[in-house]
C-alpha positions in Angstrom: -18.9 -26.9 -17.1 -17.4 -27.5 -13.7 -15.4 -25.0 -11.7 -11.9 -25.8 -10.8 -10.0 -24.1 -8.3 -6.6 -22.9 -9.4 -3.1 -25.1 -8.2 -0.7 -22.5 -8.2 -0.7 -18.8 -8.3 -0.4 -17.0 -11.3 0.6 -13.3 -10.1 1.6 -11.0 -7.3 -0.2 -7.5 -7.0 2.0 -5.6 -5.0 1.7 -2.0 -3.4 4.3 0.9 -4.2 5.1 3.0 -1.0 6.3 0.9 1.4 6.5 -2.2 -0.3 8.4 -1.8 -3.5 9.6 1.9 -2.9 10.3 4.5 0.0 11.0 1.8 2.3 8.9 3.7 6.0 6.4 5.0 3.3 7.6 8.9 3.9 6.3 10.2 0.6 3.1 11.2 1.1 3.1 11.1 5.0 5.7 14.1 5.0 4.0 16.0 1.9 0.2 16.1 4.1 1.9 17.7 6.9 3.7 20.1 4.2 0.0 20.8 2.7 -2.0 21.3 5.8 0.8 23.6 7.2 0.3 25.6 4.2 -3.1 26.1 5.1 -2.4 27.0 8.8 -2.6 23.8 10.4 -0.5 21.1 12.3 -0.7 17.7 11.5 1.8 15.3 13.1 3.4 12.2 11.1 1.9 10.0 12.9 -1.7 11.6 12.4 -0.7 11.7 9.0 0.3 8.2 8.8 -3.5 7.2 10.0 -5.6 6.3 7.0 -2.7 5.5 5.0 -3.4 2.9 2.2 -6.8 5.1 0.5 -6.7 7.4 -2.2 -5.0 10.6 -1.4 -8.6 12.8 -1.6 -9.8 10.2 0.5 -7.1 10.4 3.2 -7.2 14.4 3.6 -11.3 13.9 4.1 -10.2 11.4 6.5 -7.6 13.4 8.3 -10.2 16.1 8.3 -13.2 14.0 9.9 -10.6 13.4 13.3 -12.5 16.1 15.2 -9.1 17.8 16.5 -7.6 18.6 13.1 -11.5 19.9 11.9 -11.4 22.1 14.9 -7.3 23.3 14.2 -8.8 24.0 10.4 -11.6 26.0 11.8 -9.2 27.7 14.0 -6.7 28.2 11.3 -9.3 29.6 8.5 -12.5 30.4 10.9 -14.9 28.2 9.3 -15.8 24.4 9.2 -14.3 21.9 7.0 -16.1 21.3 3.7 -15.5 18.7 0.7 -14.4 21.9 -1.5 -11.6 22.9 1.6 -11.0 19.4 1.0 -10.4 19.4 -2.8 -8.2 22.7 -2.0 -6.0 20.9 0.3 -5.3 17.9 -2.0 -5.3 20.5 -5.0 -2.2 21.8 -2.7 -0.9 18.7 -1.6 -0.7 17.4 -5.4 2.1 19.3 -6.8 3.9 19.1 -3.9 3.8 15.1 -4.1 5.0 15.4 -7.4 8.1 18.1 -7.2 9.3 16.2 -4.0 8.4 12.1 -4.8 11.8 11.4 -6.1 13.6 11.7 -2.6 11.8 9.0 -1.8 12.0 7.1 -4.7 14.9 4.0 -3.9 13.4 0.4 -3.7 13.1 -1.0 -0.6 16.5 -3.4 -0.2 16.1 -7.0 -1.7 12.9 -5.5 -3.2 14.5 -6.2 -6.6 15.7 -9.8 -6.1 12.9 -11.0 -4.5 10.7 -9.4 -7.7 13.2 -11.7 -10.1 12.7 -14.5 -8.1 8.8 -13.8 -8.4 9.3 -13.9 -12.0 11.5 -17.0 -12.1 8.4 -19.0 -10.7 6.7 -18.1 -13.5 4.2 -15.1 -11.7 3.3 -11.9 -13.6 3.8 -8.6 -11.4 0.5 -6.3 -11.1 0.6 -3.5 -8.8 -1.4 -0.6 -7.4 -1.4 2.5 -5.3 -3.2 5.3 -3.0 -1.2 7.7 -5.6 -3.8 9.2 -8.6 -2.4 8.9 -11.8 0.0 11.9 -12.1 1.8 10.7 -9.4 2.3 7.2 -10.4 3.4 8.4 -13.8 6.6 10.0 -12.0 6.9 7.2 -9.5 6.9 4.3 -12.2 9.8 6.8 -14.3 11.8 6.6 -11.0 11.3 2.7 -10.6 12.6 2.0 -13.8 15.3 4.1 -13.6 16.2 1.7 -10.7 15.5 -1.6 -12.6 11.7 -2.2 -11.7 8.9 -2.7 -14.1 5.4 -3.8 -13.2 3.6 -5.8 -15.6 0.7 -3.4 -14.9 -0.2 -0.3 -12.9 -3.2 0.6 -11.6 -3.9 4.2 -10.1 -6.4 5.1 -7.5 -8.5 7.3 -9.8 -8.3 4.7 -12.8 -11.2 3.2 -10.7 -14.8 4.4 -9.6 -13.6 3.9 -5.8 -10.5 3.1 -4.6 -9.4 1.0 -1.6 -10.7 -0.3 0.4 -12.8 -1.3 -2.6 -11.1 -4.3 -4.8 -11.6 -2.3 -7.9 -7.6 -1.6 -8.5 -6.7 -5.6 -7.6 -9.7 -6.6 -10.1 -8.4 -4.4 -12.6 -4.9 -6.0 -12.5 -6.8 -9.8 -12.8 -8.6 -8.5 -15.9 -5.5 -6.5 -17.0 -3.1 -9.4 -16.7 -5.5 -12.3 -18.3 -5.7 -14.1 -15.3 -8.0 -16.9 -14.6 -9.1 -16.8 -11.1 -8.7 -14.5 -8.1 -7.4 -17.3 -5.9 -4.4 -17.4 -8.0 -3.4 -14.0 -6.9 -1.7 -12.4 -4.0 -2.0 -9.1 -2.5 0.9 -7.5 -0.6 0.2 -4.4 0.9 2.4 -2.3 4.0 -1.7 -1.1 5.2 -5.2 -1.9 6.7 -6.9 -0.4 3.4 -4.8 -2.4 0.9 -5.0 -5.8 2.2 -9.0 -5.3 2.4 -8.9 -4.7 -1.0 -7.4 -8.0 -1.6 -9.7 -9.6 0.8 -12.6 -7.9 -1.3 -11.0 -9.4 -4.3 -11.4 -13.0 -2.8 -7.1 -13.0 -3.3 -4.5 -14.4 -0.8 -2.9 -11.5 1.5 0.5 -10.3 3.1 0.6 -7.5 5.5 3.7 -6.0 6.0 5.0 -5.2 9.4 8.2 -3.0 9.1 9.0 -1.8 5.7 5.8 0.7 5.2 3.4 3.1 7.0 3.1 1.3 10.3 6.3 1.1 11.5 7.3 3.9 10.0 11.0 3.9 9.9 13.8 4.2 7.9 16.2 0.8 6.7 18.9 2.1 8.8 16.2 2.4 12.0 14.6 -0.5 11.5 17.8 -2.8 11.0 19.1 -0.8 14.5 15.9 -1.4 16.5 17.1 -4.2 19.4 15.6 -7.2 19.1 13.2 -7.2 22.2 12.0 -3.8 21.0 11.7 -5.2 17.1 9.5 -7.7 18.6 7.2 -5.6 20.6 6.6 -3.6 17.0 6.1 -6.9 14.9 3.1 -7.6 17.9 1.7 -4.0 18.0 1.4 -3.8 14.1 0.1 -7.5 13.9 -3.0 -6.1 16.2 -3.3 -3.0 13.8 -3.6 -5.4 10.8 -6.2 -8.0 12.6 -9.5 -6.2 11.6 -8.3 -6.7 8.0 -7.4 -10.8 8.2 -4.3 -10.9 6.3 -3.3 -14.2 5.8 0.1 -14.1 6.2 2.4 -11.2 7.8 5.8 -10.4 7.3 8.4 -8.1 7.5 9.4 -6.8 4.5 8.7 -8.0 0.6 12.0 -10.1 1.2 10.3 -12.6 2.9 7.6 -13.2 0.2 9.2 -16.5 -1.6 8.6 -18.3 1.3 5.2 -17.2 1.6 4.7 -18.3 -2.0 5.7 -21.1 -1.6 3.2 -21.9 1.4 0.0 -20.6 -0.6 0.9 -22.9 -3.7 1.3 -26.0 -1.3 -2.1 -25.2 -0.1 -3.8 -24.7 -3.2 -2.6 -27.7 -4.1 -4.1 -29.5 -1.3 -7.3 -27.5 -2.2 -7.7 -24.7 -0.1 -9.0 -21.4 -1.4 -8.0 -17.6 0.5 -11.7 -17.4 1.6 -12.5 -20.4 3.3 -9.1 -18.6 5.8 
């Protein structure tokens, strides 16, 4: 037997907050700050924003490993961080995620058309998220309620490790019957998600203004002037070039194109890793 690299792509794994959904990914960024206040503490949005993209326990231990916000917990309970203060802070930030997910539940405009379109060119839909299980659950009720159905979702703790492991992208490829990694493509609005699709040998699209790094509403992104809309698109482009993503763009609206690009390149032979 011989391998054969695949001509055309066979599915699209996408991300939830800030790429389908909750277009400036304030879900979970607003609901940290809500959880460490509880416990005494500041946290800013933008802290909060920082290790976006991981599973939510991983993200508080993260948050909690910045020296500052360790020292404002020690302050704040007058003793030093553990993993079980950990667990108790996402223990408090879980039911909060859940009562309040559904303010930020609308898709991201053109999110919808540019998923039929997907479909249309014959890709199946996979998707995954930083959310555990009993999150997703209400977030997937809400998409559908708006008209969008994954063929499959994968939760951070459906998975040994989450990202930036390829574990949840995997799971989708063996999930959705797919025959090679190469046919896929990752979209992701953060550093962590599009290293999981690097780890999973897929294609990858970062993008720059509908999720965590820009961090804006629709209505402030569509009114930032175009000089200072450009100055983001660079800043996030050097946030996202540890990561490699092959491809950034603004929001999921732009994704046809891109499609169209990786499927002219596979079938001139090219493979995402060799890039």
């Amino acid at each position: 037997m011989h391998y054969h690299p695949p001509k055309r792509l066979q599915a699209v794994i996408l991300d939830w907050a800030g790429t389908v959904v909750d277009f400036g990914s304030f879900a979970p960024t607003q609901i940290f700050v809500e959880a460490f206040a509880e416990f005494g503490v500041q946290l800013s949005l933008a802290e909060a924003r920082g290790p976006m993209g991981r599973g939510k326990w991983d993200h508080i231990r993260a948050l909690c490993d910045i020296p500052a916000i360790g020292e404002r917990y020690r302050a704040a309970t007058g003793h030093l961080l553990t993993d079980a203060d950990v667990t108790a802070l996402y223990e408090r930030f879980m039911p909060l995620q859940i009562e309040k997910i559904a303010e930020h539940s609308a898709l991201i405009p053109g999110a919808l058309e540019t998923i039929a379109r997907l479909r249309e060119h014959g890709l199946k839909i996979g998707s995954c998220s930083g959310y555990p299980t009993v999150v997703m659950e209400r977030v997937v009720v809400l998409a559908q309620r708006h008209g969008y159905v994954a063929d499959h979702v994968v939760a951070s703790d459906e998975v040994p490790r989450g990202r930036p492991s390829p574990a949840q992208a995997l799971a989708n490829v063996i999930a959705l019957g797919l025959d090679d990694v190469a046919a896929c493509v990752k979209v992701d609005d953060t550093c962590p998600g599009i290293l999981e699709g690097r780890s999973a040998g897929m294609w990858t699209v970062a993008l720059t203004c509908s999720g965590n790094a820009l961090g804006l509403s629709h209505e402030e992104y569509r009114g930032l002037p175009p000089a200072r809309l450009e100055q983001e698109r660079q800043r996030i482009a050097q946030l996202f070039e540890g990561s490699r993503p092959h491809y950034l763009i603004d929001t999921l609206v732009e994704l046809p194109a891109v499609i169209a690009d990786i499927d002219a390149r596979l079938a001139r032979g090219e493979l995402p890793q060799s890039h």
